[in-house]
Each structure stands twice: as structure tokens, then as C-alpha cells.
LOBALUM-149594 format. One record per atom (N, C-alpha, C): residue number from 1; chain; atom name; x, y, z. Coordinates in steps of 0.2 Angstrom, whole numbers. Layout:
[NUM "A" "CA" [X Y Z]]
...
END
This chain:
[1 "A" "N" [-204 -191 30]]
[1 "A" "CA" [-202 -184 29]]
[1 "A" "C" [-206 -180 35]]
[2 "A" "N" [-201 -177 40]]
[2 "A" "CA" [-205 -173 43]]
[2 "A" "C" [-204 -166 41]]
[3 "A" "N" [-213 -162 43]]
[3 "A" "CA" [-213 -154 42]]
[3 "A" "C" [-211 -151 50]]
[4 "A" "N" [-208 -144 49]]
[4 "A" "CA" [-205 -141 54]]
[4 "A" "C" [-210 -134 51]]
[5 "A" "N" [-214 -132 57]]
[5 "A" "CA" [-218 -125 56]]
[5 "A" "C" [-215 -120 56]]
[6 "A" "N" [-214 -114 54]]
[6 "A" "CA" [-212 -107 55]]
[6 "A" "C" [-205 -109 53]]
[7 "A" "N" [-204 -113 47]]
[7 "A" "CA" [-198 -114 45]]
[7 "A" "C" [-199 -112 40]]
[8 "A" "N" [-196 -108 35]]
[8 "A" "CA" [-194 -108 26]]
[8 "A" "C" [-194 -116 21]]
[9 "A" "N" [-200 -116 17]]
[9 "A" "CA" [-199 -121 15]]
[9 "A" "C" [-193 -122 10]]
[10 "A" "N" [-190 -127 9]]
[10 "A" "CA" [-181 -127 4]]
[10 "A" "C" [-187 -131 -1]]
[11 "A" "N" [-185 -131 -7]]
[11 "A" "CA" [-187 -133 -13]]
[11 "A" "C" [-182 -137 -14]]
[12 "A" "N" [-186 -143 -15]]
[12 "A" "CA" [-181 -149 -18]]
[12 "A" "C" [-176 -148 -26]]
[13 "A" "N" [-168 -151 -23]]
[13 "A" "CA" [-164 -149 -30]]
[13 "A" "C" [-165 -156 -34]]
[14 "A" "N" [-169 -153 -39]]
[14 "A" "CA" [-169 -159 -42]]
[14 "A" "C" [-167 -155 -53]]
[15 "A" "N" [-169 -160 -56]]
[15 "A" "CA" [-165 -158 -62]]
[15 "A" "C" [-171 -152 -66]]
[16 "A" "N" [-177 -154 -64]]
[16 "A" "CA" [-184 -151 -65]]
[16 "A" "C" [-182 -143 -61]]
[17 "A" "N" [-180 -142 -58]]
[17 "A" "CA" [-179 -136 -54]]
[17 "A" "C" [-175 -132 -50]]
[18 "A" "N" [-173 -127 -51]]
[18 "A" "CA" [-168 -123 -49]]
[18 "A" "C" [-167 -120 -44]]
[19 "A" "N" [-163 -122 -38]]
[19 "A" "CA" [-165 -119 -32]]
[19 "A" "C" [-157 -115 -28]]
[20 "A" "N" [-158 -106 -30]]
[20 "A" "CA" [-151 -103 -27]]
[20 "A" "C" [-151 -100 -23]]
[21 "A" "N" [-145 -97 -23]]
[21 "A" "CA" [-147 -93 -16]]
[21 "A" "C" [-151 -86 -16]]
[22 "A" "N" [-157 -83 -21]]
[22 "A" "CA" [-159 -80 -22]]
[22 "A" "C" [-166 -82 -19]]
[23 "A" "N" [-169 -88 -20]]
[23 "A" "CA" [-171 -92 -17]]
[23 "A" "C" [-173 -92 -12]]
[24 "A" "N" [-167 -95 -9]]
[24 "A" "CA" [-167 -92 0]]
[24 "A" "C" [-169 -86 3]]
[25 "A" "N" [-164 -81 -2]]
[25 "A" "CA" [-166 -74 1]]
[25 "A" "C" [-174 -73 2]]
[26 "A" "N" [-177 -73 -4]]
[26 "A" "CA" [-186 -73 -4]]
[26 "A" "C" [-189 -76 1]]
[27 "A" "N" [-186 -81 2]]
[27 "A" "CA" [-189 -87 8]]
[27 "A" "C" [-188 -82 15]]
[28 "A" "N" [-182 -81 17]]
[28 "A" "CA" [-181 -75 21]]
[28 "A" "C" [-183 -69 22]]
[29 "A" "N" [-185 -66 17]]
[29 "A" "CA" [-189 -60 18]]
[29 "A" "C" [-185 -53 15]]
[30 "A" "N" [-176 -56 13]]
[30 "A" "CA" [-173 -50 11]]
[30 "A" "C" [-175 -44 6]]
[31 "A" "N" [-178 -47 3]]
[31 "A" "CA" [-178 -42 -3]]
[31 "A" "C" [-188 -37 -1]]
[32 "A" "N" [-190 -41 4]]
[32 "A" "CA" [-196 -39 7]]
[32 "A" "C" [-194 -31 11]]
[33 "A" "N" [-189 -32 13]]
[33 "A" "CA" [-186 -26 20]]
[33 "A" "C" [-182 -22 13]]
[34 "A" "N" [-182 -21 6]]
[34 "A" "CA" [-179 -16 3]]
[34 "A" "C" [-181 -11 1]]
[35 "A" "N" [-183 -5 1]]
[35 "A" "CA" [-191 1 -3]]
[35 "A" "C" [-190 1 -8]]
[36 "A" "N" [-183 -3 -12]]
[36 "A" "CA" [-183 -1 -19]]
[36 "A" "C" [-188 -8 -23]]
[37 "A" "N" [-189 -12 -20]]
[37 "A" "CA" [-192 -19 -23]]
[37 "A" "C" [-199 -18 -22]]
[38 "A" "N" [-206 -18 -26]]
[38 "A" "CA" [-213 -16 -25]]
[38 "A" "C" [-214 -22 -21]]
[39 "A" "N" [-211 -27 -17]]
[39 "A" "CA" [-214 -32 -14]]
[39 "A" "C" [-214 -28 -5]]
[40 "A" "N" [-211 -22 -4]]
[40 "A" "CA" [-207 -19 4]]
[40 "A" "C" [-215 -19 6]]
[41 "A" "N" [-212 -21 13]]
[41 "A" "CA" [-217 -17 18]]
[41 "A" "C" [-214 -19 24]]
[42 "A" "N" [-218 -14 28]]
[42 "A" "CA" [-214 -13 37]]
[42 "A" "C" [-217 -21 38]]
[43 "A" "N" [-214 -21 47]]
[43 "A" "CA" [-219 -24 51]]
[43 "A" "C" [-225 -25 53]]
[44 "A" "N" [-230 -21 52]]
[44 "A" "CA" [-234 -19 50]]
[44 "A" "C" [-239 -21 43]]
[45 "A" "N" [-237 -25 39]]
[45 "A" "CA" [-240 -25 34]]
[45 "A" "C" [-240 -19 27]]
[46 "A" "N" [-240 -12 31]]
[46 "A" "CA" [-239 -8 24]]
[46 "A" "C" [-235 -8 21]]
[47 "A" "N" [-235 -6 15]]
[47 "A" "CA" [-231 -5 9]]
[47 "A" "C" [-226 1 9]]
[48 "A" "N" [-217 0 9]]
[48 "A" "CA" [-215 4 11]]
[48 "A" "C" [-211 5 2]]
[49 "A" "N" [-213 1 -1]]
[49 "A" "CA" [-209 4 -10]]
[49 "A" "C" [-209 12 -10]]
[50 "A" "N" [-204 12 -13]]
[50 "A" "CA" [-203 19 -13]]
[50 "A" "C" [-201 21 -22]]
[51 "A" "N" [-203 16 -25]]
[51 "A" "CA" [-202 17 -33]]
[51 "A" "C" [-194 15 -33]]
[52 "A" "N" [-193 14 -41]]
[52 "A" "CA" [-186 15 -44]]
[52 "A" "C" [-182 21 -39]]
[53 "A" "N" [-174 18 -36]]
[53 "A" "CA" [-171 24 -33]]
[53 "A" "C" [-167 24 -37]]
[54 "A" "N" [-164 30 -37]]
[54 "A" "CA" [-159 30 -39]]
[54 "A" "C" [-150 29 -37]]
[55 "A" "N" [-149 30 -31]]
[55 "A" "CA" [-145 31 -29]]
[55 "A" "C" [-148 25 -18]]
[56 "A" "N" [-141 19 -20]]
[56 "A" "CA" [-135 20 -22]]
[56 "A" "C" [-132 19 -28]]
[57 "A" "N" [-129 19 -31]]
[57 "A" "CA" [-129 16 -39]]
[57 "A" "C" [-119 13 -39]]
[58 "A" "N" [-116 11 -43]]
[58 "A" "CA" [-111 7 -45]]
[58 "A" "C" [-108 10 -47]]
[59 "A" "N" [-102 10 -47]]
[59 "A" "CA" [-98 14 -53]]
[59 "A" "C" [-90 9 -56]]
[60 "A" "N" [-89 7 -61]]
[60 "A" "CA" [-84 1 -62]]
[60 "A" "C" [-78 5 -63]]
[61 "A" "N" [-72 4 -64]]
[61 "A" "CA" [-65 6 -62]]
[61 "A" "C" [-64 8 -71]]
[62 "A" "N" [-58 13 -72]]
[62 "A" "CA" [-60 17 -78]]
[62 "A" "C" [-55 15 -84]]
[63 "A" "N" [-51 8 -80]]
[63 "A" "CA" [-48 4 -86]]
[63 "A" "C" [-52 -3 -86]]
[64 "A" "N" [-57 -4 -83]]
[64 "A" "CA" [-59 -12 -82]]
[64 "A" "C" [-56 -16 -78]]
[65 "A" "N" [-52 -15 -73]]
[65 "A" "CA" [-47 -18 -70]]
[65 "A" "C" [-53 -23 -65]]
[66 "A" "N" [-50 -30 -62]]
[66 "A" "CA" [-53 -34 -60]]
[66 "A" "C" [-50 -39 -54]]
[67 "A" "N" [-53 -40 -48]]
[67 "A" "CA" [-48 -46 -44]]
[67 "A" "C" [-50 -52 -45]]
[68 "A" "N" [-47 -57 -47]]
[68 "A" "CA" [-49 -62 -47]]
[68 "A" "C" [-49 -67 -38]]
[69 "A" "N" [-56 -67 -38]]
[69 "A" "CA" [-58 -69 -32]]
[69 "A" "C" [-58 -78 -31]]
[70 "A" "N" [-57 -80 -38]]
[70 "A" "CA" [-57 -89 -37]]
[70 "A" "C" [-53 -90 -43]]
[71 "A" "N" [-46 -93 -43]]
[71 "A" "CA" [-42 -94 -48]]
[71 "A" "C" [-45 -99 -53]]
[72 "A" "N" [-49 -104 -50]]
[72 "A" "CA" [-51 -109 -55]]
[72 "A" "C" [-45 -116 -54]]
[73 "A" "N" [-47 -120 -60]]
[73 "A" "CA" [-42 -125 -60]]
[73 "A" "C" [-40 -126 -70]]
[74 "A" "N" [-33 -127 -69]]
[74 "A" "CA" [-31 -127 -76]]
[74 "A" "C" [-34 -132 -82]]
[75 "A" "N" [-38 -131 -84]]
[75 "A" "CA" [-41 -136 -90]]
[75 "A" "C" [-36 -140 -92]]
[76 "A" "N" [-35 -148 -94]]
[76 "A" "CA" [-32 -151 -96]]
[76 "A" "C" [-35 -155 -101]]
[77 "A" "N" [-30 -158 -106]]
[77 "A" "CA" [-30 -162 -110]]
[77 "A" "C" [-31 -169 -108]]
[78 "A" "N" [-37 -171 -108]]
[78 "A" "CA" [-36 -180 -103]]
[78 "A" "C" [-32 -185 -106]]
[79 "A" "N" [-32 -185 -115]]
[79 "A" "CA" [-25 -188 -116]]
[79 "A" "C" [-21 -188 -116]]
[80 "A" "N" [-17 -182 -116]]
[80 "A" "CA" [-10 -181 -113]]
[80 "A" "C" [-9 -179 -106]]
[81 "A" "N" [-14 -176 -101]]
[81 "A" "CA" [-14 -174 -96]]
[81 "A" "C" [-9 -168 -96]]
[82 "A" "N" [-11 -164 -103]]
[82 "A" "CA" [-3 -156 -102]]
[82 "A" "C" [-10 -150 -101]]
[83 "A" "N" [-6 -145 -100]]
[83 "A" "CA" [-11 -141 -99]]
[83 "A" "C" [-15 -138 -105]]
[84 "A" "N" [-23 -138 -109]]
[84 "A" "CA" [-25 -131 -113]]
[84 "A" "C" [-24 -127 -113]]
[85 "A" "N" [-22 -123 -117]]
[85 "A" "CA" [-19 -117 -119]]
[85 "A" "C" [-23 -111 -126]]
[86 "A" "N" [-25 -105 -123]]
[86 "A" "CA" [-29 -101 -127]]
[86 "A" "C" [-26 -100 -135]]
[87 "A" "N" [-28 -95 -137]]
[87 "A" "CA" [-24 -92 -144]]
[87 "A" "C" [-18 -88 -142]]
[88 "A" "N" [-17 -86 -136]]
[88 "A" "CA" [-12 -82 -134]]
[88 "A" "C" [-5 -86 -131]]
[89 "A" "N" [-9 -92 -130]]
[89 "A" "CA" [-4 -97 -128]]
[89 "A" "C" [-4 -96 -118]]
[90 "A" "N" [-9 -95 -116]]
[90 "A" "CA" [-10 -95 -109]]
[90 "A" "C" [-14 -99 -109]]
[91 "A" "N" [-14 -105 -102]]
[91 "A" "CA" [-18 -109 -100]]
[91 "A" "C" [-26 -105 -98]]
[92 "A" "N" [-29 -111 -101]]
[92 "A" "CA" [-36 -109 -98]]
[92 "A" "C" [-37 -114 -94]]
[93 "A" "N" [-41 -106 -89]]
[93 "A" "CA" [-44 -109 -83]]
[93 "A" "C" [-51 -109 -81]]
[94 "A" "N" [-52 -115 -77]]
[94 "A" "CA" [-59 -118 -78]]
[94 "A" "C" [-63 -115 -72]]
[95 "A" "N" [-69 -110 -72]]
[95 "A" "CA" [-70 -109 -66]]
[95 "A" "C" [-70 -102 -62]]
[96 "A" "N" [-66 -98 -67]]
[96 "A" "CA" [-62 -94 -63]]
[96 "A" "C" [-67 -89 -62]]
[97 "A" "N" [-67 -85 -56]]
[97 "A" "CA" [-72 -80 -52]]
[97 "A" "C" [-69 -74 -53]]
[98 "A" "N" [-72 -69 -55]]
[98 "A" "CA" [-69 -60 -56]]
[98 "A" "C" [-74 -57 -53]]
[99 "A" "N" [-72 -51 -50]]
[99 "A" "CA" [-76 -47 -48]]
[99 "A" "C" [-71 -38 -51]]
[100 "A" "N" [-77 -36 -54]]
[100 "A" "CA" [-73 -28 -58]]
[100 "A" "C" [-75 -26 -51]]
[101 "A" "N" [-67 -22 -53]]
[101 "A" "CA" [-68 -17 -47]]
[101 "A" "C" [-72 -11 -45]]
[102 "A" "N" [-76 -9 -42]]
[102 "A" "CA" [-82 -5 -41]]
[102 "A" "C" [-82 1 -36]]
[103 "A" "N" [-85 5 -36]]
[103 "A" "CA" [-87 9 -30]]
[103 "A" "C" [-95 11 -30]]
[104 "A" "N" [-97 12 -25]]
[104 "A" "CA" [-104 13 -25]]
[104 "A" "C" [-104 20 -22]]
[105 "A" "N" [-107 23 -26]]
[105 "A" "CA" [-109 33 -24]]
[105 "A" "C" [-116 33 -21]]
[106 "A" "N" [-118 36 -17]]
[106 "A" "CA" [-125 38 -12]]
[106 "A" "C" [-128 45 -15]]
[107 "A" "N" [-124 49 -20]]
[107 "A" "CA" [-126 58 -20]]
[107 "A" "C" [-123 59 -29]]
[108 "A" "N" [-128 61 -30]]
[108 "A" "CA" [-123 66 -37]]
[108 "A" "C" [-120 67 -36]]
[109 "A" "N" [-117 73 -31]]
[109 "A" "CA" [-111 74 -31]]
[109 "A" "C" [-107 69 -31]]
[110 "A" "N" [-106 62 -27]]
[110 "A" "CA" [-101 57 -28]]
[110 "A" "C" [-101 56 -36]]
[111 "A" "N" [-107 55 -39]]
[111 "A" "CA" [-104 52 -44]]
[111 "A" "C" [-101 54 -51]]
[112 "A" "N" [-103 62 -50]]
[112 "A" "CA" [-99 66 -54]]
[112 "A" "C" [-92 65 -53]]
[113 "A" "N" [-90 68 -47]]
[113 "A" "CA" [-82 66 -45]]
[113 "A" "C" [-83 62 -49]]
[114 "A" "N" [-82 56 -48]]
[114 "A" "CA" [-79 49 -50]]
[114 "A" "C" [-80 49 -57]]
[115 "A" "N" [-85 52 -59]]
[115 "A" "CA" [-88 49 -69]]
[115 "A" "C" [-82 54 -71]]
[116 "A" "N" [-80 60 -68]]
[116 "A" "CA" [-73 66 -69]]
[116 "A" "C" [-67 60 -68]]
[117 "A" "N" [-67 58 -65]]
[117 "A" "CA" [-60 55 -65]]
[117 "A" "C" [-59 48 -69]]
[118 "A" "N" [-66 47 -73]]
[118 "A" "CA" [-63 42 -78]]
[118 "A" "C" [-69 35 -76]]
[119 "A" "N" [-73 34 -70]]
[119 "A" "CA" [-76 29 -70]]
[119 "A" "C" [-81 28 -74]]
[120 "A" "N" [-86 22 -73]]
[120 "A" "CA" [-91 20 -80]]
[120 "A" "C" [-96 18 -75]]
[121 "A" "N" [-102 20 -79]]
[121 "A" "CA" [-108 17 -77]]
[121 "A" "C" [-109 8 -76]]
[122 "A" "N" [-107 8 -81]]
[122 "A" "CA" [-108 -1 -83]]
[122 "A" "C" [-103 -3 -83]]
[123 "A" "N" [-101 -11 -83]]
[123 "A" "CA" [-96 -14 -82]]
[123 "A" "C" [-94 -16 -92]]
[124 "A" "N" [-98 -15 -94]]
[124 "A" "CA" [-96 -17 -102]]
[124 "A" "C" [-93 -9 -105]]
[125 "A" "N" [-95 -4 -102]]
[125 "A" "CA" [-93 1 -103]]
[125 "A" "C" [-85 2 -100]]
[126 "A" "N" [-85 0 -97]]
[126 "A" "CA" [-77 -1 -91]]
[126 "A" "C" [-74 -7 -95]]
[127 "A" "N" [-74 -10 -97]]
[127 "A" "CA" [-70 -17 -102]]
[127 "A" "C" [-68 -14 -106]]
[128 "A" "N" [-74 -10 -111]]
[128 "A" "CA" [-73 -7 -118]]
[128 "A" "C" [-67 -2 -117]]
[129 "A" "N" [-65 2 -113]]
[129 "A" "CA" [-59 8 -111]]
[129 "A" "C" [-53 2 -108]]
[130 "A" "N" [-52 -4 -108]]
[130 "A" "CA" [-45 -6 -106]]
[130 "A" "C" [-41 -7 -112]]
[131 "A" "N" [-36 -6 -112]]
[131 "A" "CA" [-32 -5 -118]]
[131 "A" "C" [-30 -14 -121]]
[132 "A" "N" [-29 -11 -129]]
[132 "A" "CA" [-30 -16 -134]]
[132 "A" "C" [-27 -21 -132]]
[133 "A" "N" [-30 -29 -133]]
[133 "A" "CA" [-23 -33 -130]]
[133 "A" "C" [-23 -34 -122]]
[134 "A" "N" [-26 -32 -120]]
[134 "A" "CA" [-22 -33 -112]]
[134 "A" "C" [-27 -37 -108]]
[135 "A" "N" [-26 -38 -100]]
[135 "A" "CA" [-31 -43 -99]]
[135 "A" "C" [-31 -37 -91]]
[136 "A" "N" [-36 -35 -92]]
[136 "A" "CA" [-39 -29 -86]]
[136 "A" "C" [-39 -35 -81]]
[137 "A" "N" [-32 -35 -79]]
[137 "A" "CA" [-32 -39 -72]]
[137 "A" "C" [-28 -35 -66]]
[138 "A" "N" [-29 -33 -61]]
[138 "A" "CA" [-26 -30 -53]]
[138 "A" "C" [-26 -37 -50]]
[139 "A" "N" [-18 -38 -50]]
[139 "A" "CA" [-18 -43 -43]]
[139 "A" "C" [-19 -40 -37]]
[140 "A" "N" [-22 -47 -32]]
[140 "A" "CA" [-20 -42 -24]]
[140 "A" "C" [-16 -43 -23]]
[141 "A" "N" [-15 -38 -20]]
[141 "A" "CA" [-6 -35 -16]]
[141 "A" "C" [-4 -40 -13]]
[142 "A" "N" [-8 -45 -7]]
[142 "A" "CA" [-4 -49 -4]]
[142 "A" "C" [-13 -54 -2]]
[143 "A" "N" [-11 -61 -1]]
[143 "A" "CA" [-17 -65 2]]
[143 "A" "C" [-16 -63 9]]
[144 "A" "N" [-21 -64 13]]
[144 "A" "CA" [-22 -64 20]]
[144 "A" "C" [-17 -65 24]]
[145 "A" "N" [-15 -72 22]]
[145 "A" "CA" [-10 -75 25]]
[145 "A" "C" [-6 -71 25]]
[146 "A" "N" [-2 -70 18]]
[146 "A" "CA" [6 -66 17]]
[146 "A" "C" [5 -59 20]]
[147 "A" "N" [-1 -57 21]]
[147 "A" "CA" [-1 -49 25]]
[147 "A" "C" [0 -51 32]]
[148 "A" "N" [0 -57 33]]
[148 "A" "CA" [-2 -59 42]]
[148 "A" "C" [6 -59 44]]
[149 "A" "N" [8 -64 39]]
[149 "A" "CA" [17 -67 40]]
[149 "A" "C" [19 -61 38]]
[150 "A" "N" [20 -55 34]]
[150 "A" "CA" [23 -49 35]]
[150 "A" "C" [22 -45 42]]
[151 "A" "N" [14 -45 43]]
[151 "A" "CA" [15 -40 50]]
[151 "A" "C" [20 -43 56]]
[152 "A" "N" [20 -52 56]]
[152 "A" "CA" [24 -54 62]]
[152 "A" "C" [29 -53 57]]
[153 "A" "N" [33 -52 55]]
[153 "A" "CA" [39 -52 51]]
[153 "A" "C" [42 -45 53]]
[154 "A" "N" [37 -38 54]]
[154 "A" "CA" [38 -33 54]]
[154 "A" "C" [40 -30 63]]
[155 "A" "N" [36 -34 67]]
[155 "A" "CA" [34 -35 73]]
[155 "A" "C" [39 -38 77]]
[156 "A" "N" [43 -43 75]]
[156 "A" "CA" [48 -47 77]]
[156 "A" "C" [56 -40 74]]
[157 "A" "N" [56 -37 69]]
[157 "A" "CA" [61 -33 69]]
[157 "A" "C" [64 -29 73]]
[158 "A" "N" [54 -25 72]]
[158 "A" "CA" [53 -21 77]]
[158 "A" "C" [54 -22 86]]
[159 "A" "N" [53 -28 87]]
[159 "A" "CA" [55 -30 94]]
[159 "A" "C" [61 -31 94]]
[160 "A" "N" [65 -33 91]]
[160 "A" "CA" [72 -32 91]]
[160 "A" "C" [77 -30 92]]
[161 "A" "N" [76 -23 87]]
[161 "A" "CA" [77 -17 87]]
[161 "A" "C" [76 -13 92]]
[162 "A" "N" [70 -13 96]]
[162 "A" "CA" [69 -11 101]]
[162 "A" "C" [74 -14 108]]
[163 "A" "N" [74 -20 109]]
[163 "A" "CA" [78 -24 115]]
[163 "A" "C" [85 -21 112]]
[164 "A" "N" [87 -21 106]]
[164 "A" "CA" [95 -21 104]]
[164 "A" "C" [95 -11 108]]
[165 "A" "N" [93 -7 108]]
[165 "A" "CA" [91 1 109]]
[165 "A" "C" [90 1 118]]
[166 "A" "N" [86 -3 119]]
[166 "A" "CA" [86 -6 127]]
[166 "A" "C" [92 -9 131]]
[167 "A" "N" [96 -12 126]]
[167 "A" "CA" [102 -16 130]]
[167 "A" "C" [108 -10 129]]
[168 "A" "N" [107 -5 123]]
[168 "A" "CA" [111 0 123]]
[168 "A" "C" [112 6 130]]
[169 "A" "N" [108 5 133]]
[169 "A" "CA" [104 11 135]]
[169 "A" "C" [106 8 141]]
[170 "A" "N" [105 3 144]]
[170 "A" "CA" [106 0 151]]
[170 "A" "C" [111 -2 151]]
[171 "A" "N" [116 -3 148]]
[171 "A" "CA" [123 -4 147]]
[171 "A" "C" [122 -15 147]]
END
């Protein structure tokens, strides 16, 4: 085993211990460079904590609404290889990654607007207001891809239309 100097030690992943990406960050120094963490300080060595801030602070969407960032994969039945299915009769999926929809405010004033039009402090606050029944989901509008192949879709009519206007014009 070699040691490498002025390198971040990586802790071994073994079953005795935990090692994530939070981990790393400390080993890097991020949360060192933060005022809001009592561990800050400059280069310099001083202590740059600035106490509990307040602001930036979170704010979650005013019906709970959510994208689903990793669809997961459908849980099956290993004896029959069909798909499991909840109480509602929709497959469960295994894995699957949310992120509720947020905004971050820097100013009272931001966050008044936004608490006036309905947003929440907390995200269990924001669940609690989606209506009965339903599953506070926002698809995205379109994957990368299907935005990319629209714009050339777009770009190709519009070139067309244009030559078809150009050949009008020049006879």
C-alpha cells in the first residue's frame, strides 16, 4: 500500500464503516470555507463563523409538487416475473429519486412574497397542502434530448421556410 502526501486520506468502505460523499467534502475543506459552520476560517487560520444565518433559507412549492430525478426500476415478483403493484394498483418502483420543488430567498423581503403566494417553510409542510389522493408529481416538460430534437426540428422548418421565401423573391 502506498501513502501519497498532501493527499486526502479516503477511509476504507468496509461493512464496519461509512464512507460518503459528505466525507469527502470535510476531507476537502468545503464546509471549512462556509461562516455558517463553527469549523470556518480564512487562510489565514482565523475563525470566520459568523453564528447561525439566516438567510439563504428554502422555500418548497405550495402544493408539494416534485421532479422525479431517477425513475427507478419496477419491483417485480421473482416467481412470476409480473410487475408489484401498490394499494392503488400502480407499480412500485424501486429506487426512485425526488427532489420537491424549491426556491431559495437571500432577503425577507423575498421570502414574504413567496410565503404570500402559497410557499412553505418545510417540505413536510408542502406534502401536507397537496390535495387528497393525489401524488404531487410535475413531470418535466421535455428530457434534454427531446428539447435538443425539437430545437433541430424547429431550426430545419425554419430553414426551409426561409429558402422556400428566398427562391420566392429571386424568382
Amino acid at each position: 500500500m502506498s501513502m501519497s502526501f498532501g493527499q486526502p486520506r479516503r477511509q476504507p468502505r468496509n461493512k464496519n464503516k461509512v464512507y460518503s460523499v459528505y466525507h469527502r467534502m470535510a476531507e476537502e475543506g468545503v464546509f471549512d470555507e462556509n461562516p455558517a459552520n463553527p469549523s470556518a476560517v480564512n487562510p489565514d487560520g482565523i475563525s470566520i463563523y459568523k453564528g447561525p444565518v439566516e438567510y439563504p433559507k428554502m422555500l418548497f412549492h405550495p402544493k408539494g409538487e416534485y421532479h422525479v430525478i431517477n425513475q427507478g426500476i419496477a419491483a417485480t415478483d421473482p416467481r412470476t416475473n409480473m410487475p408489484i403493484k401498490d394499494e392503488n394498483g400502480k407499480p412500485i418502483r424501486l429506487g426512485e429519486v425526488r427532489e420537491m420543488i424549491n426556491r431559495v430567498v437571500n432577503t425577507p423581503e423575498e421570502e414574504a412574497a413567496l410565503i404570500a403566494e402559497g410557499w412553505h417553510r418545510t417540505p413536510g409542510d408542502a406534502l401536507r397542502c397537496a390535495p387528497p389522493g393525489s401524488t404531487p408529481y410535475k413531470a418535466p416538460e421535455m428530457t434534454p434530448l427531446e428539447k435538443a430534437q425539437k430545437e433541430i426540428a424547429d431550426l430545419k422548418a425554419l430553414l426551409s421556410a426561409t429558402t422556400r421565401e428566398a427562391a420566392k423573391k429571386h424568382g
